[in-house]
CHARMM-style PDB file with segment names, atoms N, HN, CA, C and O in Angstrom:
ATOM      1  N   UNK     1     -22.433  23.910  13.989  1.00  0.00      PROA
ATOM      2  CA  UNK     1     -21.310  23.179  13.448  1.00  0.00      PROA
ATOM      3  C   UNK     1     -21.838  21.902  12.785  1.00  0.00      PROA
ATOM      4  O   UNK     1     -22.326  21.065  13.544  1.00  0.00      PROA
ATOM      5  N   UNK     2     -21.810  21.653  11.543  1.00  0.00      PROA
ATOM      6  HN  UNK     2     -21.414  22.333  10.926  1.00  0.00      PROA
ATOM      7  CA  UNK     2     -21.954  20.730  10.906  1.00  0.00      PROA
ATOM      8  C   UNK     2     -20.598  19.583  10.506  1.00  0.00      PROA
ATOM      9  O   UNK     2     -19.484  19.821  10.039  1.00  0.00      PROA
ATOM     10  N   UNK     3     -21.186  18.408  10.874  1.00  0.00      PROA
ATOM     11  HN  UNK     3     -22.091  18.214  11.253  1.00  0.00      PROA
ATOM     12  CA  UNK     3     -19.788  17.001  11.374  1.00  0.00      PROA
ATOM     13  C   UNK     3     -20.380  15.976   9.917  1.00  0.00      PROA
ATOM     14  O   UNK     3     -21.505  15.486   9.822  1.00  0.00      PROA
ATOM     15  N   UNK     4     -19.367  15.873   9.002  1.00  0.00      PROA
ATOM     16  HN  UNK     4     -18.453  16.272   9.079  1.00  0.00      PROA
ATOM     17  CA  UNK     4     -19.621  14.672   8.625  1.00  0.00      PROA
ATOM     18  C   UNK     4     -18.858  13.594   8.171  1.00  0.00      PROA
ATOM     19  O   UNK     4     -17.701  13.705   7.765  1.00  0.00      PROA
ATOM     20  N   UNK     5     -19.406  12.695   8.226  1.00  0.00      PROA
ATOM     21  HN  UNK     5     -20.346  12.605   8.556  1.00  0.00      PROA
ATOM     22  CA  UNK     5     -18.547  11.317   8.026  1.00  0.00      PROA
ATOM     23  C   UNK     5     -18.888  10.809   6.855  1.00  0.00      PROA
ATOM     24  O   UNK     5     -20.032  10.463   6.558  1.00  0.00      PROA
ATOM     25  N   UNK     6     -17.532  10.717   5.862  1.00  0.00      PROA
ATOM     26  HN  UNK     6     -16.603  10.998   6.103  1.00  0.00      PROA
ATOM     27  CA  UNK     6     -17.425   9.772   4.734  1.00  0.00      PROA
ATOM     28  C   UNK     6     -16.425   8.576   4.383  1.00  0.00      PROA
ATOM     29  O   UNK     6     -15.286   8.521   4.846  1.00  0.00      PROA
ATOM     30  N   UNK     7     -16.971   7.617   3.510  1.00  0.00      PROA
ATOM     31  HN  UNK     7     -17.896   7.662   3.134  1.00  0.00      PROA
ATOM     32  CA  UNK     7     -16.438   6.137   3.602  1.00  0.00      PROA
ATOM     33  C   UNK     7     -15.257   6.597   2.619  1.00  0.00      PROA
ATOM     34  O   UNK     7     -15.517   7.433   1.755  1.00  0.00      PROA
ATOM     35  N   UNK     8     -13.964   6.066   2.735  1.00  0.00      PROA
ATOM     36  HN  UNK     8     -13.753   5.386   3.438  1.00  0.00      PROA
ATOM     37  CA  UNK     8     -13.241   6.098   1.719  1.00  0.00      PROA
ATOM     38  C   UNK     8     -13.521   5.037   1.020  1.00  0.00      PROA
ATOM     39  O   UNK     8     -13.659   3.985   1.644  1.00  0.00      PROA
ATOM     40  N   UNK     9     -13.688   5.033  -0.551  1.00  0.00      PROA
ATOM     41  HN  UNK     9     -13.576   5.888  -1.058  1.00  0.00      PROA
ATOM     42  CA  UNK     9     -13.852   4.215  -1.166  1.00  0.00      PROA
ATOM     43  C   UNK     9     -12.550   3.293  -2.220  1.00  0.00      PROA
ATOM     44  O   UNK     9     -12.724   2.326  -2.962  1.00  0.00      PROA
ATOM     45  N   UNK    10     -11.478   3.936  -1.954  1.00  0.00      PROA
ATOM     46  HN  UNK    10     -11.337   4.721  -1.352  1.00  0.00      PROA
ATOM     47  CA  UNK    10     -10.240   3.866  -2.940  1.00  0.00      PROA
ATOM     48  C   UNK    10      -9.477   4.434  -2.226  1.00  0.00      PROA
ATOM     49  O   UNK    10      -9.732   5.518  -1.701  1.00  0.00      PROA
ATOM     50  N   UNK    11      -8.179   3.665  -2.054  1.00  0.00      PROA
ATOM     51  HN  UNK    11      -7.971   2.784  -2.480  1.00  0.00      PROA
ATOM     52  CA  UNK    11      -6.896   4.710  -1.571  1.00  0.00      PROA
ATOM     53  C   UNK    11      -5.997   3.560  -2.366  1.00  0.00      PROA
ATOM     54  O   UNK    11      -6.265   2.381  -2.599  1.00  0.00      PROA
ATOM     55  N   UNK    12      -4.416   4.635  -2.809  1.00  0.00      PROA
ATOM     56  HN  UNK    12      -4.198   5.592  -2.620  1.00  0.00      PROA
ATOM     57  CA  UNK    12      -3.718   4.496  -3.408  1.00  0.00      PROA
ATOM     58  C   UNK    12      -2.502   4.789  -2.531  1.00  0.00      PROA
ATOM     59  O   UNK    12      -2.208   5.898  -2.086  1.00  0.00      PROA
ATOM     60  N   UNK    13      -1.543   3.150  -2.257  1.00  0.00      PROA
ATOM     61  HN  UNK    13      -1.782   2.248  -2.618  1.00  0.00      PROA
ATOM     62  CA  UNK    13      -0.540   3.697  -1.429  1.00  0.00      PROA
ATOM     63  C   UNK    13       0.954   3.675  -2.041  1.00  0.00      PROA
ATOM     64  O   UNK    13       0.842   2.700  -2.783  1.00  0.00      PROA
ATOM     65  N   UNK    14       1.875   3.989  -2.154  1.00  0.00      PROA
ATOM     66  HN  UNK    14       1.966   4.781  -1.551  1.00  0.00      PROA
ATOM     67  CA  UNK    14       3.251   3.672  -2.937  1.00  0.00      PROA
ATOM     68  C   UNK    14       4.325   3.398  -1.660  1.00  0.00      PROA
ATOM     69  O   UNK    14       4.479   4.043  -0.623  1.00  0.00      PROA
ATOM     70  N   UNK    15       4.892   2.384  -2.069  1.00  0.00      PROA
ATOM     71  HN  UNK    15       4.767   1.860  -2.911  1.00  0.00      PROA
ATOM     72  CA  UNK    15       6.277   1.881  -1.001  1.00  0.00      PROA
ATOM     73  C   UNK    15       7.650   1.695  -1.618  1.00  0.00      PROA
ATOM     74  O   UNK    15       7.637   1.368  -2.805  1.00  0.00      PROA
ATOM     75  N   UNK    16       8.538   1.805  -1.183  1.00  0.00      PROA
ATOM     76  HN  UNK    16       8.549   2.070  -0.218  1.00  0.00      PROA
ATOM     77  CA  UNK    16       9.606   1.472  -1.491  1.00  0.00      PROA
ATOM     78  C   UNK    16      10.568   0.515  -0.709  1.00  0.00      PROA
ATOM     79  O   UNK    16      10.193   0.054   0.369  1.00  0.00      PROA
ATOM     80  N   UNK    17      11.673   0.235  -1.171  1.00  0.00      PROA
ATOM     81  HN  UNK    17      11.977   0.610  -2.047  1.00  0.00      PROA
ATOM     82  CA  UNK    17      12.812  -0.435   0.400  1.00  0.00      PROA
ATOM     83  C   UNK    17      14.204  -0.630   0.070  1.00  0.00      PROA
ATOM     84  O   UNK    17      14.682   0.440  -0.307  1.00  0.00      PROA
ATOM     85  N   UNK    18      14.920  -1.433   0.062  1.00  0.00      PROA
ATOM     86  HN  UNK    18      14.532  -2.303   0.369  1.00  0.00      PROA
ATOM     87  CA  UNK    18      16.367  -1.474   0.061  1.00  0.00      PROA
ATOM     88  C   UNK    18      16.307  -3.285  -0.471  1.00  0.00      PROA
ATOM     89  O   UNK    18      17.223  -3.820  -1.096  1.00  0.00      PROA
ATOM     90  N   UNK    19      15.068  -3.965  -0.061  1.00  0.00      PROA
ATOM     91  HN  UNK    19      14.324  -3.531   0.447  1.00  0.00      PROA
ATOM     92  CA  UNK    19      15.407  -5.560  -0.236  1.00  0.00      PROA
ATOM     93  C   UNK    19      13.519  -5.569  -0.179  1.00  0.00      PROA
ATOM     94  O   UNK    19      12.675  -4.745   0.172  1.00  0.00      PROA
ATOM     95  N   UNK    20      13.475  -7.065  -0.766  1.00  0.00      PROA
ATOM     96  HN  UNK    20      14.160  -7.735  -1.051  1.00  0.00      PROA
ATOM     97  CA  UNK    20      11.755  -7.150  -1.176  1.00  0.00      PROA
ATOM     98  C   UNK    20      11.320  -7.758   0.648  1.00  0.00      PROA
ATOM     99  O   UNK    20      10.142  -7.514   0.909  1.00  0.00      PROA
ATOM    100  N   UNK    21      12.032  -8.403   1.721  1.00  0.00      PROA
ATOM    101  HN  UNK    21      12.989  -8.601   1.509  1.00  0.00      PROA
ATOM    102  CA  UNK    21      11.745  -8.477   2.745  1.00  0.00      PROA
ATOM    103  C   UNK    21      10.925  -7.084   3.325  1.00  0.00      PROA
ATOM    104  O   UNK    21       9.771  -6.975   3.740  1.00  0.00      PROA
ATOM    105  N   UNK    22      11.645  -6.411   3.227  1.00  0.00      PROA
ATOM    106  HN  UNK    22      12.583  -6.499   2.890  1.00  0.00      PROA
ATOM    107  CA  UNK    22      11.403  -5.044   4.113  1.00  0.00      PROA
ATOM    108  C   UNK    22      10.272  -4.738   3.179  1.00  0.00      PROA
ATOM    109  O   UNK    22       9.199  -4.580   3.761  1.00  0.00      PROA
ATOM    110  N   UNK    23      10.242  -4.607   1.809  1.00  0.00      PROA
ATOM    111  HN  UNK    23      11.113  -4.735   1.336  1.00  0.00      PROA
ATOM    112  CA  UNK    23       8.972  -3.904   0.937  1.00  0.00      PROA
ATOM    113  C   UNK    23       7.583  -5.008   1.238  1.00  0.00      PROA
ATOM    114  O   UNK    23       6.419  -4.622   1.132  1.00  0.00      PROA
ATOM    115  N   UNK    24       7.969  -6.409   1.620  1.00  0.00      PROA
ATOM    116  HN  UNK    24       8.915  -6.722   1.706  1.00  0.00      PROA
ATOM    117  CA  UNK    24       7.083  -6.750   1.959  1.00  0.00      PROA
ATOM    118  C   UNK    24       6.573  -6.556   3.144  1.00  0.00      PROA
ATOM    119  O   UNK    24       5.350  -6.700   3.122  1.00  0.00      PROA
ATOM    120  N   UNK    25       7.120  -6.211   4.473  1.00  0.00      PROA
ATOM    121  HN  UNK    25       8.112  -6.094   4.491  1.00  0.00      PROA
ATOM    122  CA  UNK    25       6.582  -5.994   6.166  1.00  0.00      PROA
ATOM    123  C   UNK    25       5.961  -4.725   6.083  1.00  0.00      PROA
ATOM    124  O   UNK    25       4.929  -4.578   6.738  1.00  0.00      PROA
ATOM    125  N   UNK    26       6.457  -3.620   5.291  1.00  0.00      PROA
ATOM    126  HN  UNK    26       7.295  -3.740   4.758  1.00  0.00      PROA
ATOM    127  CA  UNK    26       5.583  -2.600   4.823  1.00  0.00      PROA
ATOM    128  C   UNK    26       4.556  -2.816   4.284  1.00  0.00      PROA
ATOM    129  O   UNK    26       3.535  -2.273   4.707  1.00  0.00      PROA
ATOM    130  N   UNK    27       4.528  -3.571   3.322  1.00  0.00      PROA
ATOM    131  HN  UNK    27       5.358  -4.012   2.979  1.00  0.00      PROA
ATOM    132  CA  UNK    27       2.879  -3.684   2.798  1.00  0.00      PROA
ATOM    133  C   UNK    27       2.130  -4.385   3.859  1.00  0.00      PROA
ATOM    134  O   UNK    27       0.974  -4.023   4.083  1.00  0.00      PROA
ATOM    135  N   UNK    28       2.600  -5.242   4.464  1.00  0.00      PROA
ATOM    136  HN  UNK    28       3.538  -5.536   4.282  1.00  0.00      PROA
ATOM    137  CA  UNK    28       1.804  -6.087   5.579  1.00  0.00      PROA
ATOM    138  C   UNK    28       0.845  -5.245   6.366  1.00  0.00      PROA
ATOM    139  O   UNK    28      -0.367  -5.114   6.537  1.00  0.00      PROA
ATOM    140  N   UNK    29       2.360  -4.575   6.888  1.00  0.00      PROA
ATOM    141  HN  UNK    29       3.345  -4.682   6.749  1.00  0.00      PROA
ATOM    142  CA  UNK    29       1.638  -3.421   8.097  1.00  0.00      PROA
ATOM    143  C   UNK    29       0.812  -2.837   7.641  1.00  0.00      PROA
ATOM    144  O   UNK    29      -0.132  -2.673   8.414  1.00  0.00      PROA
ATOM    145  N   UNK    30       0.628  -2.135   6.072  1.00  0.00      PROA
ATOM    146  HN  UNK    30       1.395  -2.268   5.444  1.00  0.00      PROA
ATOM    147  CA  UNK    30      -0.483  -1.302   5.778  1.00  0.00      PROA
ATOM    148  C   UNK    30      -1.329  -1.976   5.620  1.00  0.00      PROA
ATOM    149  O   UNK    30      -2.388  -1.446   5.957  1.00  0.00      PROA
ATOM    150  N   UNK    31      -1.464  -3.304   5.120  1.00  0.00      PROA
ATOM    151  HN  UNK    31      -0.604  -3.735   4.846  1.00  0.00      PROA
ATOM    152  CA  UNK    31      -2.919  -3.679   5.071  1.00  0.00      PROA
ATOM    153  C   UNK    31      -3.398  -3.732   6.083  1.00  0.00      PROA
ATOM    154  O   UNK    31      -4.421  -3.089   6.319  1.00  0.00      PROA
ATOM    155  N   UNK    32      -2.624  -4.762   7.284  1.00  0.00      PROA
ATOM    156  HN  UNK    32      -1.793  -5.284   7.092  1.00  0.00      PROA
ATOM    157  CA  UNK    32      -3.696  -4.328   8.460  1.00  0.00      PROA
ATOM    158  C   UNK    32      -3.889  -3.603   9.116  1.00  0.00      PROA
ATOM    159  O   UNK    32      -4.578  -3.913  10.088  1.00  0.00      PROA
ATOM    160  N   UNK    33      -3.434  -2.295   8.999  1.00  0.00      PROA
ATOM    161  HN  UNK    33      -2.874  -2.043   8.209  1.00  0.00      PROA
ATOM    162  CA  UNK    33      -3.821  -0.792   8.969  1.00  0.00      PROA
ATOM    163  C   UNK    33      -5.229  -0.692   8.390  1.00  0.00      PROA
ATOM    164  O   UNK    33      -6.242  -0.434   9.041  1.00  0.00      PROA
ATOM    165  N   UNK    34      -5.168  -0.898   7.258  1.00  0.00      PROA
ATOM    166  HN  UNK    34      -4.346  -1.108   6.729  1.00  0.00      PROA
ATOM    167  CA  UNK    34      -6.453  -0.467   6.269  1.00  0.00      PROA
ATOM    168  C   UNK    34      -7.530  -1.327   6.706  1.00  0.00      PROA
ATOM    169  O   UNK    34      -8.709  -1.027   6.517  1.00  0.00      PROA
ATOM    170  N   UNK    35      -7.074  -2.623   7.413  1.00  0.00      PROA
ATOM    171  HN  UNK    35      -6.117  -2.866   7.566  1.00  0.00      PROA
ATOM    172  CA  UNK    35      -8.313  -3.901   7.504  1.00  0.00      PROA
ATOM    173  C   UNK    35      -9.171  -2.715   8.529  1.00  0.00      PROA
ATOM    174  O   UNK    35     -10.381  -2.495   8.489  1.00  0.00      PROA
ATOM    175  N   UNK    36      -8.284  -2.131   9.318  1.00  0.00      PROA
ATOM    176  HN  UNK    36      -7.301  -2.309   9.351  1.00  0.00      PROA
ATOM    177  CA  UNK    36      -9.441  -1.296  10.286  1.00  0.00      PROA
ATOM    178  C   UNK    36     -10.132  -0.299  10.097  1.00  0.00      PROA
ATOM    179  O   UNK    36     -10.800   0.217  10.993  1.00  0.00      PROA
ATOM    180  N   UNK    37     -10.068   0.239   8.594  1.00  0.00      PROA
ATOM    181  HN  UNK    37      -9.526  -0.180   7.866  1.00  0.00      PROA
ATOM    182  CA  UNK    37     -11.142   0.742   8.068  1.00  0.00      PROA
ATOM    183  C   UNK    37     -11.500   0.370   6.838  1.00  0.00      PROA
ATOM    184  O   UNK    37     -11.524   0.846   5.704  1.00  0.00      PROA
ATOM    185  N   UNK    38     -11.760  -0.577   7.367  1.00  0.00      PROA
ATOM    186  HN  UNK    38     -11.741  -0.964   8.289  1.00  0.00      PROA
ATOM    187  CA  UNK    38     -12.692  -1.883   6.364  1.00  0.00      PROA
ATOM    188  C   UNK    38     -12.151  -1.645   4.528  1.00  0.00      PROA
ATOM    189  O   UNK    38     -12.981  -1.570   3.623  1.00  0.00      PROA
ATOM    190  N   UNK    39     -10.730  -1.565   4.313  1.00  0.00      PROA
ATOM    191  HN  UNK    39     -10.056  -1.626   5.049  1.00  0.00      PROA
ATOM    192  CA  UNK    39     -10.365  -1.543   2.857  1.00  0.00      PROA
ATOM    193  C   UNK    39      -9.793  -3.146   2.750  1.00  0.00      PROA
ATOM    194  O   UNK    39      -9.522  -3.945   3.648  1.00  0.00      PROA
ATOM    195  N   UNK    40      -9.739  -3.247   1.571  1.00  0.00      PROA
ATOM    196  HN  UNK    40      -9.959  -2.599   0.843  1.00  0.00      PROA
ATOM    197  CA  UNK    40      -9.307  -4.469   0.863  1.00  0.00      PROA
ATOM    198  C   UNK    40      -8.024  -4.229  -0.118  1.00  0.00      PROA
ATOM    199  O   UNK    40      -7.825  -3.205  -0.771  1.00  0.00      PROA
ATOM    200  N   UNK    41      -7.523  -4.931  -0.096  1.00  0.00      PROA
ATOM    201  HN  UNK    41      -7.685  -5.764   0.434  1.00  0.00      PROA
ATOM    202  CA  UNK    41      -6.260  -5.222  -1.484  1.00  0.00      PROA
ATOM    203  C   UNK    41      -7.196  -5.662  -2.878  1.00  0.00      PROA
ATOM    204  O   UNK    41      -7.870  -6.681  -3.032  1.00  0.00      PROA
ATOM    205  N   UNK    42      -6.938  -4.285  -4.014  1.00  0.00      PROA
ATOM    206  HN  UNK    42      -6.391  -3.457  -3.889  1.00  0.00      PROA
ATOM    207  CA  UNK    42      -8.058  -4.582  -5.023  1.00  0.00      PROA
ATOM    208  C   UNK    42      -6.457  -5.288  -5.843  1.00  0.00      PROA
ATOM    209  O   UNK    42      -6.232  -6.494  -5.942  1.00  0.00      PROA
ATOM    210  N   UNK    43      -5.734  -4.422  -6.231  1.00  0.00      PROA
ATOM    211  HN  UNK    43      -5.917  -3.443  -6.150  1.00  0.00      PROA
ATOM    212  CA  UNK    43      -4.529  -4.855  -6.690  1.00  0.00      PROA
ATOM    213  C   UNK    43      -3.182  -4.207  -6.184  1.00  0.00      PROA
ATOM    214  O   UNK    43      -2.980  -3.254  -5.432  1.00  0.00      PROA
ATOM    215  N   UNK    44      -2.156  -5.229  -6.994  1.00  0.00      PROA
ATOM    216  HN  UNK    44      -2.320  -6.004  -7.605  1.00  0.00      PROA
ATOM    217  CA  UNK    44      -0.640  -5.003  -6.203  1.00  0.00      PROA
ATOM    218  C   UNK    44       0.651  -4.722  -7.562  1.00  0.00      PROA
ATOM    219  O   UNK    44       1.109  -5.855  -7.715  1.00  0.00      PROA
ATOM    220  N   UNK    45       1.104  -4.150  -8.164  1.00  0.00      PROA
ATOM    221  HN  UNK    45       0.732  -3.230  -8.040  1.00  0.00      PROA
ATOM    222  CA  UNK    45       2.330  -3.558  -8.936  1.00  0.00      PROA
ATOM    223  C   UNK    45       2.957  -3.399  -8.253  1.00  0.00      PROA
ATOM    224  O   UNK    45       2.736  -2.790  -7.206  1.00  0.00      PROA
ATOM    225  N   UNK    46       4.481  -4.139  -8.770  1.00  0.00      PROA
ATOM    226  HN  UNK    46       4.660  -4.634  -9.620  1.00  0.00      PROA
ATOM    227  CA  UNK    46       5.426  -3.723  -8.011  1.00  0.00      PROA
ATOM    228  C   UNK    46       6.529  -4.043  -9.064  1.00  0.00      PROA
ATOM    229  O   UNK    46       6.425  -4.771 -10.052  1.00  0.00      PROA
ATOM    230  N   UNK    47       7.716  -3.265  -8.588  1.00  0.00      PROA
ATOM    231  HN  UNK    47       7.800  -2.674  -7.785  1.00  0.00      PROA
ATOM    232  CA  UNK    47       8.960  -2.638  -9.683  1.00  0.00      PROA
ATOM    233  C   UNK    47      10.427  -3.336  -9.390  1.00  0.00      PROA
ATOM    234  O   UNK    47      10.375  -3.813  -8.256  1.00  0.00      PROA
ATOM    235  N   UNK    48      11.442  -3.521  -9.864  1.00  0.00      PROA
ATOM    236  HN  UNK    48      11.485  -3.133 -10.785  1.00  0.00      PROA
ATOM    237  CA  UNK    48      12.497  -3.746  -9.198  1.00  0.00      PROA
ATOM    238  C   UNK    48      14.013  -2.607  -9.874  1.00  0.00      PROA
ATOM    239  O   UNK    48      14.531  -3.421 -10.638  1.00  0.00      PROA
ATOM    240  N   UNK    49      14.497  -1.895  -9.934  1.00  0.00      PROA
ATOM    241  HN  UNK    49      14.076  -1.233  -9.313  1.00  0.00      PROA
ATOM    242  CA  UNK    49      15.610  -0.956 -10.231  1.00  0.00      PROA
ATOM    243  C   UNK    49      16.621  -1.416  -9.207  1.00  0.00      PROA
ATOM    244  O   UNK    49      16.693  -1.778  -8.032  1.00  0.00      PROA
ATOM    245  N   UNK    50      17.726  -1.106 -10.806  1.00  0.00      PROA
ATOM    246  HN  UNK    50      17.667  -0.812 -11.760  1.00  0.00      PROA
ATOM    247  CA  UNK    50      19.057  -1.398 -10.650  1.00  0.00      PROA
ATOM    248  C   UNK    50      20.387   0.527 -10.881  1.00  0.00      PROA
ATOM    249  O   UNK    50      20.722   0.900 -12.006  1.00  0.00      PROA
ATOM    250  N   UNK    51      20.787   1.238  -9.693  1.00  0.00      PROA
ATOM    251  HN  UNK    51      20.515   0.935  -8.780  1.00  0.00      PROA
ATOM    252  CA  UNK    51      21.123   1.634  -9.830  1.00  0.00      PROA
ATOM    253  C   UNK    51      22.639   1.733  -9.064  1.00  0.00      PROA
ATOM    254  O   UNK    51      22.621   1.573  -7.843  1.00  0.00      PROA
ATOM    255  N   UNK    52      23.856   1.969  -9.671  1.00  0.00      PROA
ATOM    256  HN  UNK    52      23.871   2.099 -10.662  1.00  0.00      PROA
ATOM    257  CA  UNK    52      24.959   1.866  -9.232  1.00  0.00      PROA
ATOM    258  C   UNK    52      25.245   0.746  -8.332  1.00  0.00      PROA
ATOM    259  O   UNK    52      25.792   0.865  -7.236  1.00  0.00      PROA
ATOM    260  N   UNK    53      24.757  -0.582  -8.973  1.00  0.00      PROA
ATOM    261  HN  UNK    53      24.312  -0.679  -9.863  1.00  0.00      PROA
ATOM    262  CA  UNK    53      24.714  -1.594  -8.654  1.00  0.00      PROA
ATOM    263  C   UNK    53      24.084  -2.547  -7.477  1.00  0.00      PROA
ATOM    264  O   UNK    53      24.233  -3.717  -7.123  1.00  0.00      PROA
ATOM    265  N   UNK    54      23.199  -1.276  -7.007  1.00  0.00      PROA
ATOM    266  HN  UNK    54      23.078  -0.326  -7.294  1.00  0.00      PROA
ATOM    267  CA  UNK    54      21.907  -1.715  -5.959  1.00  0.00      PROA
ATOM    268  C   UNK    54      21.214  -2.110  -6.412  1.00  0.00      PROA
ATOM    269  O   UNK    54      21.193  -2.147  -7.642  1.00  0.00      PROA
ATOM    270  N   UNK    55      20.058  -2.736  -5.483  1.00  0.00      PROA
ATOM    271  HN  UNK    55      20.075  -2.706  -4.483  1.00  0.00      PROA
ATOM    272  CA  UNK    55      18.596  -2.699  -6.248  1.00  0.00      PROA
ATOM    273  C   UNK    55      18.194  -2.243  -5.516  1.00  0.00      PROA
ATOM    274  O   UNK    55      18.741  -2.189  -4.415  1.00  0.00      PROA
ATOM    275  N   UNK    56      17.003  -1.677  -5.788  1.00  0.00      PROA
ATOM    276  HN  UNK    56      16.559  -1.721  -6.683  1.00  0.00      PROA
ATOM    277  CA  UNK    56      15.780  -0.677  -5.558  1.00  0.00      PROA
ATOM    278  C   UNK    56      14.087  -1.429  -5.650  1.00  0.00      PROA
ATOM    279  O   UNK    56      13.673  -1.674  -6.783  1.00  0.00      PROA
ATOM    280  N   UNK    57      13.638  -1.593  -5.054  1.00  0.00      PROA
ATOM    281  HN  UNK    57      13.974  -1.394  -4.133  1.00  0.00      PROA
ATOM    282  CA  UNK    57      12.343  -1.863  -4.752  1.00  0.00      PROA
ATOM    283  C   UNK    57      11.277  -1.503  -4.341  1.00  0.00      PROA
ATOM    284  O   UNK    57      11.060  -1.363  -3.138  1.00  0.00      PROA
ATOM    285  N   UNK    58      10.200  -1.231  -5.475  1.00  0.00      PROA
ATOM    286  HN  UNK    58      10.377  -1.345  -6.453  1.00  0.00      PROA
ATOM    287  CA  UNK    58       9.228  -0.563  -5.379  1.00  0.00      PROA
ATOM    288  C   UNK    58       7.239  -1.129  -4.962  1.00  0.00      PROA
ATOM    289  O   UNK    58       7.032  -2.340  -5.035  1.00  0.00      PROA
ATOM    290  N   UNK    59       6.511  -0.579  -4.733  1.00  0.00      PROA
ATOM    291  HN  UNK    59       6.679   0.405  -4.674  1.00  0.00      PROA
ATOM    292  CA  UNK    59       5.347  -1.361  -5.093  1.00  0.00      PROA
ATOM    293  C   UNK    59       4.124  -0.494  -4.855  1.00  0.00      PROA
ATOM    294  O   UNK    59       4.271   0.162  -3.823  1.00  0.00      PROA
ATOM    295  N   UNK    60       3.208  -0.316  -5.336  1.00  0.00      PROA
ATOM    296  HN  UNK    60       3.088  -0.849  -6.174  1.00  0.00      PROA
ATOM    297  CA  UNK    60       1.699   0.428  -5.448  1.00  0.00      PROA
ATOM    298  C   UNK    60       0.688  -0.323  -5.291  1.00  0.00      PROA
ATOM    299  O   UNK    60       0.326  -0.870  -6.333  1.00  0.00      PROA
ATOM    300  N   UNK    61      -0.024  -0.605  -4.198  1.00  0.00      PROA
ATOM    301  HN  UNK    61       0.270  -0.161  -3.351  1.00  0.00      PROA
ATOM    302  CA  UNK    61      -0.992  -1.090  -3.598  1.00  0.00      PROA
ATOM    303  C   UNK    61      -2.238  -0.433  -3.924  1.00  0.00      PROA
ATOM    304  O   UNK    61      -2.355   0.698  -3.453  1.00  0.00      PROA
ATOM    305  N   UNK    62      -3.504  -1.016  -4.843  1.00  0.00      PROA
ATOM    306  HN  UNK    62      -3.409  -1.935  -5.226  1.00  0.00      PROA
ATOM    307  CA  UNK    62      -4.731   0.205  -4.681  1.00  0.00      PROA
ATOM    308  C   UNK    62      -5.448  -1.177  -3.560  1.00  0.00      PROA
ATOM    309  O   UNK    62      -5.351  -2.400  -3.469  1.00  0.00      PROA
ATOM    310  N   UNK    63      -6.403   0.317  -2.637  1.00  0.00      PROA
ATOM    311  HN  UNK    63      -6.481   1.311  -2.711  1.00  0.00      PROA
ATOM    312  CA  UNK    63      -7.020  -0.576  -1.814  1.00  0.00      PROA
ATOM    313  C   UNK    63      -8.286  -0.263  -2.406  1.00  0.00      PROA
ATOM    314  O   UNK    63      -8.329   0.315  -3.492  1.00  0.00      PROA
ATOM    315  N   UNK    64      -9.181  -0.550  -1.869  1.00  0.00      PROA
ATOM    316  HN  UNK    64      -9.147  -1.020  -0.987  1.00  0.00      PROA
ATOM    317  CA  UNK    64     -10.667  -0.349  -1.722  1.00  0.00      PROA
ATOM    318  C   UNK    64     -11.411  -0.689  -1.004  1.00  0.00      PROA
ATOM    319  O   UNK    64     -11.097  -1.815  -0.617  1.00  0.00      PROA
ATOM    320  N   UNK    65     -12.387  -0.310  -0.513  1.00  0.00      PROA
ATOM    321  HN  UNK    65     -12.643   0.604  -0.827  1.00  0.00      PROA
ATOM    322  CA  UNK    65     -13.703  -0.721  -0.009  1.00  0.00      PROA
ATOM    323  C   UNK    65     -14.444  -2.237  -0.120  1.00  0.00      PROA
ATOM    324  O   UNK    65     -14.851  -2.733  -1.170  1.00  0.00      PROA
ATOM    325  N   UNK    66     -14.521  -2.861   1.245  1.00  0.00      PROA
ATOM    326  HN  UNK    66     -14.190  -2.459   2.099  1.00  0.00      PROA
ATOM    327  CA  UNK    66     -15.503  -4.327   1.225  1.00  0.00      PROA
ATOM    328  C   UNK    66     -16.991  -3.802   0.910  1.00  0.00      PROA
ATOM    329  O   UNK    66     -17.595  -2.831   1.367  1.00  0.00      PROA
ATOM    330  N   UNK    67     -17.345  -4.705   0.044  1.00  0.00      PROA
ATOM    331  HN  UNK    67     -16.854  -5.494  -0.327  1.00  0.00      PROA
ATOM    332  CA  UNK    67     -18.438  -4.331  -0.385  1.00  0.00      PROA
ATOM    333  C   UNK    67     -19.362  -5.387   0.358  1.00  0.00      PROA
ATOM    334  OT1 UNK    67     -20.582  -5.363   0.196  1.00  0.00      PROA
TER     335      UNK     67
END
């Protein structure tokens, strides 16, 4: 049986929410999720939509690898 272990070098996460509070405690939590396998916040996009008089809130986090 051959075992092996590889570094992720890039991950790409997408969030959404109902209000930018909540879209922000989500991103929180994932980063320090990711801090424990050693990723970083490379960059942050994020959206705001207006439908049937809600808003909608979006955002795409790429992480990456500490170098």
């Amino acid at each position: 049986m051959n075992f092996q272990l590889e570094l992720i070098k890039d991950k790409v996460e997408f969030f959404e929410a109902a209000s930018l509070q909540e879209l922000e405690k989500k991103i929180n939590t994932q980063i320090e999720n990711n801090k424990a396998i050693m990723l970083r916040v490379k960059s942050v996009s994020h959206q705001t939509a207006v439908a049937d008089g809600k808003f909608f809130y979006s955002a795409v986090v790429h992480f990456a690898a500490e170098v």
